[in-house]
C-alpha positions in Angstrom: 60.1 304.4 18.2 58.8 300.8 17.7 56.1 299.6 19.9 55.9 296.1 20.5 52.6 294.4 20.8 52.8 290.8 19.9 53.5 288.0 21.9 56.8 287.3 20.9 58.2 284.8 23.5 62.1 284.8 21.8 64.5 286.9 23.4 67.0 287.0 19.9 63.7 288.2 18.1 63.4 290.9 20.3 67.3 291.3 20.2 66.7 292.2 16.3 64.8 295.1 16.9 66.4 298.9 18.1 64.7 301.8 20.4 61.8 298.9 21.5 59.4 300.4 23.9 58.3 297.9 26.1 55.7 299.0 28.2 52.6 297.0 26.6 54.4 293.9 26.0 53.0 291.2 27.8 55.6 288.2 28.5 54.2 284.6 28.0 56.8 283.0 31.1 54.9 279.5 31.8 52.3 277.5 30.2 50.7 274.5 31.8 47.0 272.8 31.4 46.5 275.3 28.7 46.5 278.2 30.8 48.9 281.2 29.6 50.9 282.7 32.7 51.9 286.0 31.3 54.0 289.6 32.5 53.8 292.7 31.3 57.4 294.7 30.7 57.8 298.0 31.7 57.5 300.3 35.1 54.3 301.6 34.6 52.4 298.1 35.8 51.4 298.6 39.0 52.6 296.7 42.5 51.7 294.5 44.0 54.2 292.3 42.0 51.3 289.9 40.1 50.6 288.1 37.2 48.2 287.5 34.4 47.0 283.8 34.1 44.8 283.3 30.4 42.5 280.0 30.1 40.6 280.1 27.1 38.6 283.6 27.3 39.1 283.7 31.2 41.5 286.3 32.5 43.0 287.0 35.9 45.1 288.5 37.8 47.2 286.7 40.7 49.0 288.1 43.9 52.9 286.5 43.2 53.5 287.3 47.3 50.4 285.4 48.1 49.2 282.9 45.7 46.1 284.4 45.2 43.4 285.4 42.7 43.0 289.6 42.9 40.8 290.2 39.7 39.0 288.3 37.2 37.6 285.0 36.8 38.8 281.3 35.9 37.5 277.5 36.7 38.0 277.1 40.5 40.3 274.0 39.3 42.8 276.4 37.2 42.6 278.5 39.7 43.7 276.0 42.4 46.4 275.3 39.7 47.7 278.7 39.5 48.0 279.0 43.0 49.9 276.4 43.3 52.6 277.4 41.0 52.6 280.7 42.4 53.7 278.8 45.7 56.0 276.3 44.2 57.5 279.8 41.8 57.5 282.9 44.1 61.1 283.3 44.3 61.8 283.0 40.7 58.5 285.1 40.2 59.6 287.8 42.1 63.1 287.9 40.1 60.8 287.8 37.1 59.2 290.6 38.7 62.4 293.2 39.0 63.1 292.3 35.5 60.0 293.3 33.6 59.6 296.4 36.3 63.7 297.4 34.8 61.9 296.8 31.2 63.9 293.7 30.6 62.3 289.7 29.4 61.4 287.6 31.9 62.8 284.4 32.2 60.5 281.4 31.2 59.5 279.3 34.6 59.1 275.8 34.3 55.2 274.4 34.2 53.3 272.9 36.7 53.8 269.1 36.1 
């Protein structure tokens, strides 16, 4: 079985490839004053539904529900940013969410503008 492990944000590249095994590929779904906003595929990640938000080599991990910062550490202004997006996004977040928990892409959310 191929395991996928890049970053491949293209759904017809992923299309390409049979028998994928998705559980530790991480989704890029937003980008936005250079932070990453990122989802892993696959039912093994854990609930509450969350996501990964990358600024430079600062990681963490937001509440979707909430809006806020669970784990990790950014600059209190990305963080505000995040946050904010979360708010503005939570119902296509969440839809986000059921996808990559049924193993399937994510759709890409508009940035924070």
């Amino acid at each position: 079985m191929l395991r996928v492990n890049a970053f491949y944000t293209s759904k017809n590249l992923l299309n390409k490839f049979e028998n994928i095994e998705y559980n530790n590929y991480m989704a890029t779904i937003s980008m936005f004053y250079g932070i990453l906003i990122r989802m892993y595929l696959g039912k093994k990640e854990h609930n509450p539904p969350h996501i990964h938000a990358i600024y430079q080599s600062k990681k963490a991990i937001f509440d979707i529900k909430t809006g806020e910062k669970t784990e990790g550490n950014l600059p209190s202004d990305k963080e505000k940013l995040v946050s904010a997006w979360i708010i503005l996004h939570k119902d296509e977040l969440l839809a986000d969410w059921e996808l990559a928990q049924n193993g399937e892409l994510p759709y890409n959310i508009d940035p924070l503008k």
